[in-house]
C-alpha positions in Angstrom: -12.4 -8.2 -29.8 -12.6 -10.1 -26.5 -10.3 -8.0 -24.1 -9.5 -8.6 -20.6 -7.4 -8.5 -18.0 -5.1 -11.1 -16.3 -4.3 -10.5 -12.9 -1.6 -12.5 -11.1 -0.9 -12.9 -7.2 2.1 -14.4 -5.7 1.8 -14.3 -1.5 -1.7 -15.2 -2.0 -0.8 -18.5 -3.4 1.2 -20.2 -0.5 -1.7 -19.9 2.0 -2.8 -23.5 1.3 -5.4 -24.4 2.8 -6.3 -20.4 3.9 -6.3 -19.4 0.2 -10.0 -18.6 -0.4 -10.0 -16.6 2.4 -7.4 -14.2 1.4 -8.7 -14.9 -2.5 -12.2 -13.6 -0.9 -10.8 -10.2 0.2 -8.4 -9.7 -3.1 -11.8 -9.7 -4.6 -13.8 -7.4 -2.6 -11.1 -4.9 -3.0 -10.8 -5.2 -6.7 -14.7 -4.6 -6.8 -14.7 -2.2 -4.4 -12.0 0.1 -6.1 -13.2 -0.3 -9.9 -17.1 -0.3 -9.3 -16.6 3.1 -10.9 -15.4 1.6 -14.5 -18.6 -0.1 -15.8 -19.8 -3.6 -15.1 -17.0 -6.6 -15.5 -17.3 -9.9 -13.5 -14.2 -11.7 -11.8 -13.2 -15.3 -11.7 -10.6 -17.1 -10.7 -8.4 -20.2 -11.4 -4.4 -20.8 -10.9 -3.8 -17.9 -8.7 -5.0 -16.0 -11.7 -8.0 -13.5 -11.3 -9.9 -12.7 -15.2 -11.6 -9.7 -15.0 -13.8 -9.5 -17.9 -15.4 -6.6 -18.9 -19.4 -6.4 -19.5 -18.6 -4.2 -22.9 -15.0 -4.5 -23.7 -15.1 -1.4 -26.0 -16.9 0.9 -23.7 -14.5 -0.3 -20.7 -11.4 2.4 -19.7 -8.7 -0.6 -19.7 -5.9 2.0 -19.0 -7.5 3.7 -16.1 -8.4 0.2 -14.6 -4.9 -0.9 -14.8 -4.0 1.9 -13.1 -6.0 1.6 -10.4 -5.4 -2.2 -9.8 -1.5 -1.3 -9.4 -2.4 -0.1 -6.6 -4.1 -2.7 -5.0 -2.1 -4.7 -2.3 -2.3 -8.8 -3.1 -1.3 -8.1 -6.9 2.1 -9.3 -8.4 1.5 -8.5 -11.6 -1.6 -7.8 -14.7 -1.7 -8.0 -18.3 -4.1 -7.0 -20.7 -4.6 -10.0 -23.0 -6.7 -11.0 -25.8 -8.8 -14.2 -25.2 -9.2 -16.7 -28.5 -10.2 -19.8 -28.9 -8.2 -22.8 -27.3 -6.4 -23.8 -30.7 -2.7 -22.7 -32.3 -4.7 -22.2 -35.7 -6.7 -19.2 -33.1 -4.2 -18.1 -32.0 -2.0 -17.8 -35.1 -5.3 -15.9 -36.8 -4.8 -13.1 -34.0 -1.8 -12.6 -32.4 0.0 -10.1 -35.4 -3.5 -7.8 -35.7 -3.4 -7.6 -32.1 0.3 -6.7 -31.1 0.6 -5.2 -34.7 1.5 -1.6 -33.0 4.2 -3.4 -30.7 5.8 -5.3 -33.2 5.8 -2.8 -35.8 7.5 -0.4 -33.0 10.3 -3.4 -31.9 13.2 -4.6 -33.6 13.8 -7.8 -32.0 11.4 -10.2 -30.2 11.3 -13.2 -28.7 7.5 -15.4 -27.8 7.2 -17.0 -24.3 4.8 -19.7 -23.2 2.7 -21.1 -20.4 1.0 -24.1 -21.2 -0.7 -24.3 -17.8 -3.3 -26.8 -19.6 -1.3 -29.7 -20.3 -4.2 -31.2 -22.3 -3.1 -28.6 -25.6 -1.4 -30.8 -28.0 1.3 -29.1 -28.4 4.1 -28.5 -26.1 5.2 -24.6 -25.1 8.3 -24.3 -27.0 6.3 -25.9 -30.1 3.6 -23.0 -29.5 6.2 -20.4 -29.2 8.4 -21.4 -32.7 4.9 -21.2 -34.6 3.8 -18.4 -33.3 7.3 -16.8 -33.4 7.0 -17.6 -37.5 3.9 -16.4 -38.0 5.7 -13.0 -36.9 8.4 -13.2 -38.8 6.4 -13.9 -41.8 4.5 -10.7 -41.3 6.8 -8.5 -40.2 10.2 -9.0 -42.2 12.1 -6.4 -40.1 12.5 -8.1 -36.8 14.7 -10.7 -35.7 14.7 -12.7 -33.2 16.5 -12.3 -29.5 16.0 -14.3 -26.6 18.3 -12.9 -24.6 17.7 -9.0 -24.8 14.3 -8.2 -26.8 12.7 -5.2 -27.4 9.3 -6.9 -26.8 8.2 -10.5 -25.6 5.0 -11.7 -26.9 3.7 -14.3 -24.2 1.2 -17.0 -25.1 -1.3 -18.6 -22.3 -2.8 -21.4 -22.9 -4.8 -21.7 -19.6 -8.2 -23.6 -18.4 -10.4 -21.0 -20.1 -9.0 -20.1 -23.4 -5.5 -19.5 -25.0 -4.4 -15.6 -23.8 -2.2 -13.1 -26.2 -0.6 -10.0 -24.6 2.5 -8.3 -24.7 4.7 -8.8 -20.9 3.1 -8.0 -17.4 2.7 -4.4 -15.6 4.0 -5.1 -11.6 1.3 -5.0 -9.4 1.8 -3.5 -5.9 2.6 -7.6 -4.6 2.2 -7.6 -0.7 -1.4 -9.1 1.5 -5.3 -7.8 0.4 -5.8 -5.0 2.8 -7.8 -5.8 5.5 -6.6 -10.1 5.5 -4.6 -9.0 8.4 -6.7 -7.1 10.2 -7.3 -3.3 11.3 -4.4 -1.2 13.1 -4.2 2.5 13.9 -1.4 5.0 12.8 0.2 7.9 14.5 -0.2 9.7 11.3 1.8 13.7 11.5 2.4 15.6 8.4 5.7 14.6 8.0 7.8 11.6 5.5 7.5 9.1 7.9 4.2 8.4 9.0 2.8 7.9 5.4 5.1 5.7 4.3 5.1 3.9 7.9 1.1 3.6 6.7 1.4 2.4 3.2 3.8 -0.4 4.4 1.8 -2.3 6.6 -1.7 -1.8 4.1 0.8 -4.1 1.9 1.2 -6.2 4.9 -2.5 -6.7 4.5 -3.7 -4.4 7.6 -6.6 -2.0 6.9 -6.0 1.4 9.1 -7.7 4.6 11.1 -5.3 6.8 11.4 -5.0 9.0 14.9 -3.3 12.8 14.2 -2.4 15.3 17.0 -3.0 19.4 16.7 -2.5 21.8 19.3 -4.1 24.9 18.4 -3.3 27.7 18.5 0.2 26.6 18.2 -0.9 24.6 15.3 -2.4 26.2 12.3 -5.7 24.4 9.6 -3.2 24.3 7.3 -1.3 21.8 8.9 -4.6 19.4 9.4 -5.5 20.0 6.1 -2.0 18.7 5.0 -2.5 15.5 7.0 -6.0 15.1 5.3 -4.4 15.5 2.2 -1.5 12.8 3.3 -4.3 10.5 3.7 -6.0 11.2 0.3 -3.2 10.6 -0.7 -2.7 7.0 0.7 -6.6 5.8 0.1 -5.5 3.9 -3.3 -3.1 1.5 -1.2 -5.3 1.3 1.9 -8.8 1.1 1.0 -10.9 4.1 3.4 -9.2 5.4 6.4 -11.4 6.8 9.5 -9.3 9.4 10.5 -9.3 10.4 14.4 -8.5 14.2 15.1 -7.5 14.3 18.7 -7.0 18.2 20.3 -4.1 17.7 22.7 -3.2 21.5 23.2 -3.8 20.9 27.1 -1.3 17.9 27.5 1.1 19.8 25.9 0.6 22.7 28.0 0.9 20.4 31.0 4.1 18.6 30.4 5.6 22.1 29.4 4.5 23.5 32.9 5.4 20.2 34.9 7.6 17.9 33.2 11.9 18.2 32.5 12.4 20.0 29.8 15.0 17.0 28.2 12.1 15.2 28.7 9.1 16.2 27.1 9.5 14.8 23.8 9.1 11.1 25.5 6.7 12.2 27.6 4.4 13.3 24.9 5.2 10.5 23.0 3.7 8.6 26.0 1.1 10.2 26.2 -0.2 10.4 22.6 0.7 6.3 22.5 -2.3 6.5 25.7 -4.5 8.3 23.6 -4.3 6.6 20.8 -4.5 3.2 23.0 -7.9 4.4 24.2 -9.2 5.6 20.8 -8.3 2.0 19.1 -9.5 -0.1 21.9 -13.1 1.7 21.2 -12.7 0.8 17.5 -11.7 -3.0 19.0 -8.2 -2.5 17.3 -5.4 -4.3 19.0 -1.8 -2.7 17.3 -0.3 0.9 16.7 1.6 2.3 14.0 4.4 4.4 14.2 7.0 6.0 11.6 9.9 5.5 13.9 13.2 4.9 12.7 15.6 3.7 15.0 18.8 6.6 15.8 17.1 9.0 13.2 16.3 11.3 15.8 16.5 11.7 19.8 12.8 10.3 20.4 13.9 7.2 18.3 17.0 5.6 20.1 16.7 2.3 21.7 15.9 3.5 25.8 13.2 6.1 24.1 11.5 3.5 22.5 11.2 1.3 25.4 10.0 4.4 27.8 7.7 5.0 24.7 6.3 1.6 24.0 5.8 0.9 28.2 3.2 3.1 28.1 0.7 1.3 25.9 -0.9 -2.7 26.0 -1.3 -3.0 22.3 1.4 -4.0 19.9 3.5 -1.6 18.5 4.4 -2.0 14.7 6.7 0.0 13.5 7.3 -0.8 9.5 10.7 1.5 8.6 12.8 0.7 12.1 15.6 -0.3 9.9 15.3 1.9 7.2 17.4 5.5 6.8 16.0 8.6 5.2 16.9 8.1 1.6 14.7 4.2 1.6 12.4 6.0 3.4 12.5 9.3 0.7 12.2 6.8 -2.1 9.0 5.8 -1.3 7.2 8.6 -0.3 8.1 9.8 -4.0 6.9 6.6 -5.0 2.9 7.0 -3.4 3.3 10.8 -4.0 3.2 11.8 -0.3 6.8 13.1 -0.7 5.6 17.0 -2.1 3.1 17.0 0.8 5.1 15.9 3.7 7.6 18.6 2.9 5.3 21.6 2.9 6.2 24.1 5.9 3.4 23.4 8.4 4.8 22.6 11.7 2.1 19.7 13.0 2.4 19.4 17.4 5.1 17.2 17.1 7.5 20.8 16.7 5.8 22.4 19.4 7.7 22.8 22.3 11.0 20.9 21.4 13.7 20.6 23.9 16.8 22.7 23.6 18.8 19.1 24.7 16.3 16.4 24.7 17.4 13.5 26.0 19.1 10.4 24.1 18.9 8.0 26.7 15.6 8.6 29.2 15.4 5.7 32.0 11.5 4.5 32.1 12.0 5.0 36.0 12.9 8.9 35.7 10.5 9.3 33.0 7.3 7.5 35.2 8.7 9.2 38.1 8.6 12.9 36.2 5.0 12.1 35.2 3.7 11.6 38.3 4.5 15.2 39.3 0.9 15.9 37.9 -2.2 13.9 36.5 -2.8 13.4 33.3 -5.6 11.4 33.2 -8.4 13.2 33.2 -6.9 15.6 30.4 -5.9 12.2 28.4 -9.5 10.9 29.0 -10.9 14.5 28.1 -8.8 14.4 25.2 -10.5 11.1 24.0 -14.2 12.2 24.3 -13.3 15.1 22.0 -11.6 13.3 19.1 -13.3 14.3 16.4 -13.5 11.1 13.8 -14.1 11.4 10.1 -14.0 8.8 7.2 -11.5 9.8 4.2 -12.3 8.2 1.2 -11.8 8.2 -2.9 
C-alpha cells in the first residue's frame, strides 16, 4: 500500500514571486521537526507538499500528523492513498482503503479535484463512479451532499490520483523564521505564551528574555517559565532563552522611585534590558503579552512611557484581545495548567498599593533620573545567563 501524506498551505501561496522562499523554510521545518520518524522525502507541486515515506509500513503516520499540526505555514494534511492515474485504479482501491470509514458512516457523499485537467473525465463524472462503486459495496449507505457522515475526496493531481477521507486543519499562519527573529518578555503567567505562540504563526522565530529576582523569587518559578517554553517549542521551532537577574533594579526603584510608579518604571527598565540583550543577538523587535486596559501597566499613557524607552519595535500580538480569547488559547497550546500554578515570577514583586493609570513620560523620565541605572542595567546584561530550550 503506497501511503502518504498531503500537506496543503494557504498564505504561502499568494507570495508570487517570493514563494520558494517561504516554500524553502516550510520545508526545513517539516524536516527539522519529523527527522525523528524514519526516512521520507518531500516534494512539492500546487501549493501541495507529498511527504512520502521511505517504508510506508514501518512509518508512525499518526504521530507525524500530529506533529505537522503544529507547524506554522500548514492549512491543512490528509493521509491519502496514491494509485495509478486512471478511474479503473482508483475504483480497484478506494472501498479496501476507506472500508473502516464507510462501514462506520451512514451517509456519504465523494468530492473531487481534478487539478490535472488532462484526466478524461471531468470531477463530477469521477465522483458519480466512484460514489457507485460505494454504493455497490456497501448497500447500507445513502447518499448526502449536504450533511454526510463522511466525504470521500478524490485527487487527481500531477503525480498520481489521491484517495483519503477529508483534511485534519493544520496550524495555517507563516513558516517560523520567514519573518525573521524577535525576542519575548516571557513571565510565568497566560499572557506571554500565548503573546509567543501568536507571532511564531506570524512567521517570527523567537529568544525569549525572562526576569527573576531572587530571593523574592523562588526556582520554582523559573522552572515554570522553562516549562512554558517546552511547552511552546512545537509551534516555534528552539527558543534560546535569556535569564536576566534583575533583583538590584528592583531594589533600586523601590528605594528611589514613587511608589505609583514603579510598575512603569520597571517595565522601562526590563524593555532596556531586553533592548540590549536582542541587539547582541542582531534582533530588531520585542514581544510583549500586553493587553490594552487589562491591567494598570497596560492603559494607553503606560504604554507610551513603556514603549519610549526602547528603539526596537514593539509587537504586541493580543492588544485587542480580553481574557477569555486570550484563555482560549492558552488551553489550546497547553500553557493554560502551567501559567496558573502559584509561583509569583518578579513581575508581583513589589506592586504598588495605587499604581498609577495614567503616568506622563515627563514625570516618569523625571522620577528616573533621581538615581542611575545604567550601570545596574548594563551589569544586569553581562550576567544573563542564556540557554537553548529545545524538543
Amino acid at each position: 500500500m503506497n501511503e502518504l501524506i498531503l500537506i496543503k498551505y494557504g498564505e504561502i501561496a499568494l507570495k508570487g514571486l517570493n514563494k520558494n522562499a517561504f516554500e524553502d523554510v516550510l520545508l526545513k521545518n517539516i524536516r527539522w521537526r519529523l527527522r525523528e520518524l524514519g526516512q521520507f522525502k518531500l516534494r512539492r507541486a500546487q501549493s501541495t507538499v507529498y511527504l512520502e515515506p521511505a517504508e510506508p509500513e514501518a512509518f508512525d503516520f499518526d504521530e507525524a500528523l500530529d506533529r505537522l499540526t503544529k507547524i506554522f505555514g500548514i492549512a491543512s494534511l490528509s493521509r491519502a492513498l496514491v494509485v495509478e492515474k486512471s478511474m479503473d485504479a482508483v475504483l480497484a482501491e478506494i472501498c479496501g482503503y476507506l472500508d473502516a470509514q464507510l462501514r462506520a458512516a451512514r451517509t456519504f457523499k465523494v468530492e473531487t479535484r481534478r487539478s490535472d485537467k488532462r484526466f478524461p473525465l471531468k470531477s463530477p463524472e469521477i465522483s458519480a463512479q466512484a460514489g457507485g462503486a460505494i454504493l455497490s459495496h456497501y448497500p447500507h449507505l445513502k447518499v448526502d451532499v449536504h450533511n454526510p457522515d463522511l466525504v470521500v475526496n478524490v485527487e487527481i493531481r500531477d503525480f498520481g490520483a489521491y484517495i483519503h477521507a477529508g483534511s485534519i486543519p493544520g496550524a495555517g499562519g507563516m513558516p517560523v523564521s520567514s519573518s525573521g527573529r524577535a525576542m519575548i518578555l516571557i513571565s510565568g503567567g497566560l499572557d506571554s505564551p500565548v503573546a509567543a505562540y501568536m507571532m511564531a504563526k506570524r512567521g517570527l522565530a523567537l529568544d525569549a528574555i525572562h526576569f527573576v529576582s531572587p530571593p523574592y523569587t523562588s526556582d520554582r518559578a523559573l522552572q515554570k517559565v522553562e516549562t512554558l517554553c517546552e511547552k511552546l517549542v512545537p509551534y516555534t521551532g528552539s527558543i534560546r532563552f535569556h535569564c536576566v537577574p534583575f533583583t538590584e533594579i528592583q531594589e533600586a526603584i523601590k528605594e528611589h522611585c514613587p511608589e505609583e510608579l514603579f510598575t512603569v518604571i520597571m517595565r522601562r527598565m526590563m524593555m532596556k534590558v531586553a533592548e540590549k540583550v536582542a541587539r547582541k543577538r542582531e534582533i530588531n523587535a520585542l514581544v510583549t503579552g500586553e493587553s490594552l486596559a487589562q491591567v494598570a501597566s497596560q492603559t494607553l499613557d503606560a504604554l507610551y512611557c513603556t514603549d519610549n524607552s526602547t528603539d526596537l519595535v514593539v509587537l504586541r500580538p493580543l492588544i485587542g484581545m480580553d481574557k477569555t480569547e486570550i484563555i482560549r488559547i492558552a488551553y489550546q497550546i497547553d500553557t493554560y495548567e502551567t501559567s496558573i500554578l502559584p509561583y509569583e515570577d518578579c513581575c508581583t514583586v513589589f506592586t504598588p498599593r495605587h499604581p498609577r493609570t495614567r503616568p506622563k513620560l515627563y514625570f516618569v523620565e523625571q522620577a528616573e533620573q533621581g538615581f542611575d541605572f545604567a550601570p545596574l542595567i548594563e551589569e544586569a546584561v553581562q550576567n544573563t545567563v542564556c540557554k537553548t530550550i529545545t524538543l
